[in-house]
N, C-alpha and C positions, 0 to 999 in steps of 0.2 A: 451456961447454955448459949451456945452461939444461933443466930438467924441464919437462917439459906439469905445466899444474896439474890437477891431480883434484878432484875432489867434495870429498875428505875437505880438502884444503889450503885449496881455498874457504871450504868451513862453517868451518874454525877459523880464518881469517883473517879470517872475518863475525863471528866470535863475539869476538875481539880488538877489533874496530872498533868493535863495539857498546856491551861494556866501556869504553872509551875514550869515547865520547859519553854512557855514561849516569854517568860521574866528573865529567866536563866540569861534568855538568847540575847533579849534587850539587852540586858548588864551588859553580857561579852560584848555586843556590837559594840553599845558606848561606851564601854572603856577602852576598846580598840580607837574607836575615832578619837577620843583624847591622848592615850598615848601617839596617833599619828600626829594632831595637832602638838603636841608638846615637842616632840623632833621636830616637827617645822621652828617654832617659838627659838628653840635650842640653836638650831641650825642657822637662823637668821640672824640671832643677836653673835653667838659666835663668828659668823661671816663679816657683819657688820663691826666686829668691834677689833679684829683683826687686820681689817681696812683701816677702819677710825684711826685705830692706835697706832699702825705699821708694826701690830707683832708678829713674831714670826712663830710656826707651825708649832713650835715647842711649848704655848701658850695651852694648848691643845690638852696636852699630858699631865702640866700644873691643875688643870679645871680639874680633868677626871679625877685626879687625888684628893683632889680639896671635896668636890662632892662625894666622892666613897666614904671619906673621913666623916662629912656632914650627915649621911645618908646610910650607915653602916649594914650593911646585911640588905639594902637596895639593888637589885642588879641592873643593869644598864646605861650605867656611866662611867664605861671603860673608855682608853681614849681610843680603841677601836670605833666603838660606836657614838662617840664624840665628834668624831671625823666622817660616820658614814651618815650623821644629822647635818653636818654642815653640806655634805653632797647631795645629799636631801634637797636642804633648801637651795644651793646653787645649781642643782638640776632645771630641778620644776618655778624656781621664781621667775625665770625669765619666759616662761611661755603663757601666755596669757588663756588657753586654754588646758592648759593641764594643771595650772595651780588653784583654782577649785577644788579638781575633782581628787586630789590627792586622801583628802580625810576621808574617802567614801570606800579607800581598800586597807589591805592590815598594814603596818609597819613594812612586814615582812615580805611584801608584796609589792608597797612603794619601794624600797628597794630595791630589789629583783629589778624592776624595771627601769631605777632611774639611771642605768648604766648604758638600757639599750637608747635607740637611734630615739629621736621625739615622736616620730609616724607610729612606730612601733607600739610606743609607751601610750599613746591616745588611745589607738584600738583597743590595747590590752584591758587599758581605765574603762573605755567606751562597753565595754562586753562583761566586766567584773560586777560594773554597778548595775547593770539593767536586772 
C-alpha cells in the first residue's frame, strides 16, 4: 500500500533533487578548472623545457606517445592537443591580466580564445566569469 504524497514529501524530495544537481554542478565546475589548470602546468613545462633544452617541435609527438602508452584508454594527450596546451600557456602567460582569469572558463573556451586579439580574449574572460 503506497501513501498519497503530501506537500511536505514533495518539497523535501525537491530539495533532495536540487542538492543532487547543485553537487553534480560542483564536480563538473571543478574538474573543469583542473583540467584547465593541468594544460596550463602542461603547457608551461612543455614551453619551458623546449627552451631549457633547445628541442625542437618533434619533442612534442615523443611526449604524446609515451604518455598514451603511460596513460592507456586516457584521452587528451595527442600531440594535437600537446601543442594546443603549449599555446595555452604561451598565449595567456605573458599577459598579466589574463593569466589568472584562465581557470575560471572550460578548456574549450580558453582555447577558443587564445587565438584571438588579447582585447578580445579579456572581454570575452571579463563576461564568461561574472
Amino acid at each position: 500500500m503506497s501513501n498519497p504524497i503530501t506537500p511536505e514529501y514533495k518539497s523535501a524530495l525537491d530539495s533532495l533533487v536540487l542538492r543532487v544537481k547543485q553537487a553534480q554542478y560542483n564536480a563538473l565546475k571543478a574538474f573543469s578548472t583542473e583540467k584547465v589548470t593541468m594544460a596550463w602546468d602542461f603547457g608551461k613545462l612543455i614551453s619551458e623545457q623546449i627552451k631549457l633544452h633547445s628541442w625542437g617541435d618533434g619533442v612534442i609527438e615523443n611526449l604524446a606517445k609515451d604518455l598514451q602508452i603511460e596513460f592507456p584508454g586516457v584521452t587528451g594527450f595527442s600531440e594535437r592537443n600537446l601543442r594546443r596546451m603549449r599555446l595555452f600557456y604561451e598565449t595567456y602567460s605573458q599577459n598579466e591580466k589574463l593569466a589568472p582569469m584562465v581557470s575560471e572558463i572550460s578548456w574549450s573556451n580558453n582555447f577558443r580564445t587564445s587565438s584571438n586579439h588579447p582585447n578580445t580574449t579579456l572581454g570575452f574572460l571579463n563576461s564568461s566569469i561574472k
